[in-house]
FIVOKOL-604782 format. One record per residue (C-alpha): residue in three letters; x, y, z. Coordinates in steps of 0.02 Angstrom, whole numbers, plus 50000, padded with zeros to 5 digits. Each point is the difference from the previous one (the first is absolute). Layout:
// FIVOKOL-604782
R   resn      c1      c2      c3
R    ALA       X       Y       Z
...
//
This chain:
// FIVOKOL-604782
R   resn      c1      c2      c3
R    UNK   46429   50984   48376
R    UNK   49936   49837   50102
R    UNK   50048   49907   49851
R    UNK   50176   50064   49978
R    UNK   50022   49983   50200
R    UNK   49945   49805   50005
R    UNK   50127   49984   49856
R    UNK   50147   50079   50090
R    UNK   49956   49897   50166
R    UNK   49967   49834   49910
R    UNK   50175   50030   49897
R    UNK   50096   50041   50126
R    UNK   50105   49845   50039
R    UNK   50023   49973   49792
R    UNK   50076   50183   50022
R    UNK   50104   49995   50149
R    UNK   50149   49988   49918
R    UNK   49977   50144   49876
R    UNK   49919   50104   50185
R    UNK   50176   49972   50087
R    UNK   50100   50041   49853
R    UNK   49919   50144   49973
R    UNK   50004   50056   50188
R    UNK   50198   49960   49976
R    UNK   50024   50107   49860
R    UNK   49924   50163   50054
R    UNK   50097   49977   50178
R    UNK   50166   50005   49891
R    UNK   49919   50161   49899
R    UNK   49995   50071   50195
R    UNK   50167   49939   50054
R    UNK   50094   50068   49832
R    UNK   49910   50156   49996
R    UNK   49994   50045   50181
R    UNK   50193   49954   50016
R    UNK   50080   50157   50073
R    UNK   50151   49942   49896
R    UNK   49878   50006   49858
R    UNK   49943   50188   50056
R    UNK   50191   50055   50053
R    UNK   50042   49939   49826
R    UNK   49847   50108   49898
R    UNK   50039   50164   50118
R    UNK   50180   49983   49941
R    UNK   49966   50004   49834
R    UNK   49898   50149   50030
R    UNK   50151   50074   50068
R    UNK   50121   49982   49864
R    UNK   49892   50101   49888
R    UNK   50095   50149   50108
R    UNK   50175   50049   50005
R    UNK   50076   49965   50145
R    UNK   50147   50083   50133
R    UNK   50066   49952   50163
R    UNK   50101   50093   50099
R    UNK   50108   49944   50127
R    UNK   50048   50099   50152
R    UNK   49894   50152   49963
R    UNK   50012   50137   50114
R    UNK   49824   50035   50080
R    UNK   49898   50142   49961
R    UNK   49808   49997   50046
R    UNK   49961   50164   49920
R    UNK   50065   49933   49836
R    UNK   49913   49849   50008
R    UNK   49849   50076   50024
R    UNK   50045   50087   49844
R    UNK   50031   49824   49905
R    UNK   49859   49960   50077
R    UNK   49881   50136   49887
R    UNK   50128   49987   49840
R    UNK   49884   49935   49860
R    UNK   50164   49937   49934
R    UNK   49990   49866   50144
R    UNK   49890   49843   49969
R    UNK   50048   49909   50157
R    UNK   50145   50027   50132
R    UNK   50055   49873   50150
R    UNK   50119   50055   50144
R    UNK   50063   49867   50099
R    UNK   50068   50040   50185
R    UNK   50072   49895   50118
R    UNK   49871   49935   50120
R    UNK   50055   49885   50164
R    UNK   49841   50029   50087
R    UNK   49870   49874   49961
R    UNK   50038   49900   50138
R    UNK   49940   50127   50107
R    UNK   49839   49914   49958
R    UNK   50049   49810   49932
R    UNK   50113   49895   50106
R    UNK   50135   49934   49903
R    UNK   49946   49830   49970
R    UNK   49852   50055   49925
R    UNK   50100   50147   49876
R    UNK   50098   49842   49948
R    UNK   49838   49910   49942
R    UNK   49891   50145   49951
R    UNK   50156   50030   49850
R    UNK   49990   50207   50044
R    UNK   50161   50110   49915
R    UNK   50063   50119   50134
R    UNK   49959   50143   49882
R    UNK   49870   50164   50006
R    UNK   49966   50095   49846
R    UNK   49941   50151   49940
R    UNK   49907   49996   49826
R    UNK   49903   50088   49862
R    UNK   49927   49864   49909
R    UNK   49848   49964   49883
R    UNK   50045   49823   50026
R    UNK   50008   49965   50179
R    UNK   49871   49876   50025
R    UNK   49908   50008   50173
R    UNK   49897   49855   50025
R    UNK   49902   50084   50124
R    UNK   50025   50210   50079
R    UNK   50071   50109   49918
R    UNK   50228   50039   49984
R    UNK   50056   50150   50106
R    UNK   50028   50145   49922
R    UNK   50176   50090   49976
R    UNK   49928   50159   50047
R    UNK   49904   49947   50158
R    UNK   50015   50089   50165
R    UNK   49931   49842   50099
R    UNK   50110   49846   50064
R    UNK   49919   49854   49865
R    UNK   50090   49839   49937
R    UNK   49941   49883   49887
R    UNK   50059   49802   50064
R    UNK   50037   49844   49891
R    UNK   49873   49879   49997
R    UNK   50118   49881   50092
R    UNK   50009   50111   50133
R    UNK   49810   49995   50014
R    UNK   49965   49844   49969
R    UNK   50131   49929   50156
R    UNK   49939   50150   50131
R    UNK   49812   50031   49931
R    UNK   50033   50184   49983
R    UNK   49849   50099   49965
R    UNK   49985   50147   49878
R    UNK   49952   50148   50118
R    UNK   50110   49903   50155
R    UNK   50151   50091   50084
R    UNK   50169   49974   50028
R    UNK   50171   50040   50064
R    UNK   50141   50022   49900
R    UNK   50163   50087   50067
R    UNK   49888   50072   50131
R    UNK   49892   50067   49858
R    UNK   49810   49954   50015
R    UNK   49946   49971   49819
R    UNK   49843   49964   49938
R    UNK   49981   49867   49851
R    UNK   49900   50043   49868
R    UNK   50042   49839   49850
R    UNK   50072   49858   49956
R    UNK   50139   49955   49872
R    UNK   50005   49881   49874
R    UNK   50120   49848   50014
R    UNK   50034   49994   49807
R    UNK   50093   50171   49984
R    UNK   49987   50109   50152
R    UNK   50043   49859   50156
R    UNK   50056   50127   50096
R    UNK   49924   50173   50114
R    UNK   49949   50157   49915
R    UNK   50013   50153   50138
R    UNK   49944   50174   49974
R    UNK   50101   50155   49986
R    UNK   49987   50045   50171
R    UNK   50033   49821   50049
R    UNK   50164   49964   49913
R    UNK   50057   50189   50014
R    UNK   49980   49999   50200
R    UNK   50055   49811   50036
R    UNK   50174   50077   49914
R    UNK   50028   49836   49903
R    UNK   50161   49969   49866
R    UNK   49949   50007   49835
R    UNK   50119   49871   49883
R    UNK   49902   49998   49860
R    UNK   49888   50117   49882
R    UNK   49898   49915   49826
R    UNK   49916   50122   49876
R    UNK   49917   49931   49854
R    UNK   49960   50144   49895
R    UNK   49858   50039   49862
R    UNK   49976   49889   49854
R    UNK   49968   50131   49869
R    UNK   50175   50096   50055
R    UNK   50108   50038   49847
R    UNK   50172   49938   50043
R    UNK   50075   50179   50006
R    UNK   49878   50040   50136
R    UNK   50020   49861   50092
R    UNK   50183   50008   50028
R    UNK   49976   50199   50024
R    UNK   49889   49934   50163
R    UNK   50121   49868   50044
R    UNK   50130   50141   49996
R    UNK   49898   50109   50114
R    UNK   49955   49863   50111
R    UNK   50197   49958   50011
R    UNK   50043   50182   50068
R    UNK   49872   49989   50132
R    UNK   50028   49843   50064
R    UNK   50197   50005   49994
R    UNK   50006   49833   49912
R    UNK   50016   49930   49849
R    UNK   49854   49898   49906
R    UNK   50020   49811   49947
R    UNK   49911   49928   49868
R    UNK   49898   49849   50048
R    UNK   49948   49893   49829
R    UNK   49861   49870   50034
R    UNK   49991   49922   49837
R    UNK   50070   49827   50031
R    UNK   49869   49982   50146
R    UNK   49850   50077   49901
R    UNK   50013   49872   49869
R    UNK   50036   49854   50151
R    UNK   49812   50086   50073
R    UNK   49913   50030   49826
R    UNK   50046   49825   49968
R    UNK   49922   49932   50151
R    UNK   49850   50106   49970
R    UNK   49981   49918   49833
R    UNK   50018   49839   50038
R    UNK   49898   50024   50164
R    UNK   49852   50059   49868
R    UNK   50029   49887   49880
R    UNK   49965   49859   50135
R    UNK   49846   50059   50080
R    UNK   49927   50009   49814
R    UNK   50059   49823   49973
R    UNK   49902   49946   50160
R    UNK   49843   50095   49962
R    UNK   49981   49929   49825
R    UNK   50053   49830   50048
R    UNK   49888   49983   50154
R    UNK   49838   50072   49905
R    UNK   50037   49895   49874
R    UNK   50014   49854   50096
R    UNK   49811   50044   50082
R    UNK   49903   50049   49873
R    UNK   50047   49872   49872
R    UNK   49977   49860   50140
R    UNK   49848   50082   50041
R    UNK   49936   50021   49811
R    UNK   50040   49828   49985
R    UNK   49919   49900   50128
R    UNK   49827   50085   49961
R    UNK   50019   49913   49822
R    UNK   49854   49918   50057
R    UNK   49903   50120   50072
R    UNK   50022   50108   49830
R    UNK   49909   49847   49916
R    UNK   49857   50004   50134
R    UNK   49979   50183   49998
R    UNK   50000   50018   49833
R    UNK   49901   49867   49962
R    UNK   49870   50079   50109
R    UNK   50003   50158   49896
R    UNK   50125   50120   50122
R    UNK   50096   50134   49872
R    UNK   50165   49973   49999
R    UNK   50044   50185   50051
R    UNK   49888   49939   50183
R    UNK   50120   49834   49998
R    UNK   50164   50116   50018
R    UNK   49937   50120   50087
R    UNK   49973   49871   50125
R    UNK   50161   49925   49983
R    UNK   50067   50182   49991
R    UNK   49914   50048   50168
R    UNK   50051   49835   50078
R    UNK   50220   50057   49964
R    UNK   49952   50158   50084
R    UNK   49933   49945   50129
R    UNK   50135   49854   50034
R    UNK   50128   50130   49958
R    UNK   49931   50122   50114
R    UNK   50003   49871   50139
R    UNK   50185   49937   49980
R    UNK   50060   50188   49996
R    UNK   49906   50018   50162
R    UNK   50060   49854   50081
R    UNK   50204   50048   49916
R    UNK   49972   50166   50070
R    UNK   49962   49962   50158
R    UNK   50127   49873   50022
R    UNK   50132   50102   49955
R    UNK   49961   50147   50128
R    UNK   49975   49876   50123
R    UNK   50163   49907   49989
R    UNK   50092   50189   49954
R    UNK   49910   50042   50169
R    UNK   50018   49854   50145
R    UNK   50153   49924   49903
R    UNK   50111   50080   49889
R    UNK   49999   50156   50131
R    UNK   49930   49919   50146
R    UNK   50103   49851   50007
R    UNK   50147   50022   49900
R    UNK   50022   50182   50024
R    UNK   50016   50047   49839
R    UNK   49943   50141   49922
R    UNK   50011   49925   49797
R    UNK   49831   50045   49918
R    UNK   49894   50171   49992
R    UNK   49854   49966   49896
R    UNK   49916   50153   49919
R    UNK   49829   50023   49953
R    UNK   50072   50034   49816
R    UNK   50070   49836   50001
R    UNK   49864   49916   50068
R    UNK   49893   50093   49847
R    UNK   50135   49953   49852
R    UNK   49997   49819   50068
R    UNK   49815   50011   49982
R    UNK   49991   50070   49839
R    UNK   50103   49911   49927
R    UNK   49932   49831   50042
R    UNK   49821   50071   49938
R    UNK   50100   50045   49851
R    UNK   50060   49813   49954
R    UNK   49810   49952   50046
R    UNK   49922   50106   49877
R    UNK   50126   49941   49870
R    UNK   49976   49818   50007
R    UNK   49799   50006   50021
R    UNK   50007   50079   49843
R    UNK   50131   49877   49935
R    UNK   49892   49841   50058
R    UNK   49849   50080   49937
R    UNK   50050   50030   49818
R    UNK   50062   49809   50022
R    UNK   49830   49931   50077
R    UNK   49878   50101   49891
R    UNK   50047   49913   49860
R    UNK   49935   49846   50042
R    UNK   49828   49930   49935
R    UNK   49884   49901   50137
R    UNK   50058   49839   49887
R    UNK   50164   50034   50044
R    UNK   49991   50038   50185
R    UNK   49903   49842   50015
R    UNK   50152   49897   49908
R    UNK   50120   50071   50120
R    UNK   49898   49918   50139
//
């Protein structure tokens, strides 16, 4: 290990180059895959796997929601209500930066992201809410804090998500007793529902509600997201392969000499690689520390604290799959350059130098 240490240290400035590019290519890995336009895209997709209704100008009934609420035929519902009083807590300059719709809901949903808390629940007898992100980010609203809306003291138990959900999630008891205007009911219904059923439930849903049920096709938008998924992949797998290419072949390389000496001193060439092999890792393991840390930090002080913008959310699974598949590409071309090295005789490593 001392050797492959002195090796990394006394290469450094021949590798700088290949370092920074590296550091540079898993930051853009980050900044593509922790892109909530990147995550509102991927949970929309998700969505269109469901048929979906809206309703406009339903007439209100909590006990039927409820209902809805426990229907197995419902994957995921969203009620949106008018909602004027977030500046009962924001001054308006501040709901003009912080980007917040004047909208509550009230939802069943298996997708409803919460960063962090939990979403309140339809059939809650307490006063929750759920906030934006925004909103917490401009006022530094606290999961457990309390406060005032319409006279209502309401406690705030999560957070919502930017990509989809940028806007507050009450409880039952909240929206039922702050006697807000629904304008707007979606229902996205199960995915295994034979078409006869479904429109039976549409049907049902119609009488109850007093309204009739539009329609909404996503397809033109799904392909605009799955396309920008794809290409969004297809790049960070460009980068990985291109920037571990770029190090270990410059690395491989400029121990040409070395290789001589070391095997000319009777080291087996399965020790040689697995000192060049432990000498990428390490290097590798470095740079992804060093991208890591400069992306939270400049996410942190000055993409949030700065700018006061709320753009990236990166997720341990990203972090992980950015990982992985970097470590992927290395194990691929070690065993590329390896098969291409091990074929040399000494003669022919000492020709090459």
């Amino acid at each position: 290990m001392k050797i492959i240490l002195k090796e990394i240290k006394n290469n450094f400035r021949k590798n700088i180059l290949y370092i920074i590019y590296l550091i540079i290519s898993i930051l853009l890995c980050f900044m593509i895959l922790a892109s909530r336009k990147t995550i509102e895209n991927k949970q929309m997709a998700n969505f269109n796997k469901f048929a979906r209704y809206e309703f406009i100008d339903p007439e209100l009934d909590f006990d039927y929601i409820q209902k809805l609420a426990d229907d197995d035929r419902v994957e995921r519902f969203v009620l949106d209500f008018e909602f004027p009083y977030y500046l009962d807590f924001m001054t308006e300059e501040e709901s003009l930066h912080a980007n917040v719709m004047d909208v509550m809901a009230l939802v069943k949903s298996s997708f409803t992201s919460q960063q962090e808390g939990v979403a309140p629940k339809i059939a809650s007898d307490k006063y929750e809410i759920a906030i934006p992100q925004s909103v917490n980010a401009v006022n530094k609203i606290k999961i457990g804090d309390k406060i005032k809306i319409n006279n209502i003291t309401t406690e705030v138990v999560g957070y919502t998500d930017i990509a989809i959900n940028d806007y507050f999630i009450g409880s039952g008891k909240l929206v039922k007793d702050l006697d807000l205007k629904l304008f707007d009911f979606k229902i996205f219904t199960k995915e295994n529902m034979k078409e006869t059923e479904r429109k039976e439930f549409i049907n049902e849903v119609e009488k109850n509600l007093k309204t009739k049920a539009n329609i909404i096709v996503l397809s033109d938008f799904i392909m605009s997201a799955e396309k920008k998924m794809s290409f969004m992949v297809g790049l960070v797998i460009f980068l990985s392969l291109l920037g571990l290419a770029f190090l270990f072949s410059h690395i491989l390389n400029s121990r040409k000499k070395k290789y001589f000496i070391y095997r000319f001193n009777g080291m087996k060439k399965l020790h040689f690689y697995s000192m060049i092999f432990i000498e990428v890792i390490l290097t590798f393991i470095i740079c992804f520390a060093i991208a890591l840390t400069t992306f939270l930090l400049m996410d942190k002080f000055v993409v949030k604290g700065i700018m006061g913008l709320l753009r990236y959310d990166l997720r341990i699974k990203s972090i992980l799959l950015v990982f992985a598949l970097y470590m992927a590409m290395l194990m691929i071309a070690t065993l590329l350059n390896t098969i291409k090295y091990s074929r040399k005789s000494l003669a022919q490593s000492y020709k090459e130098n």
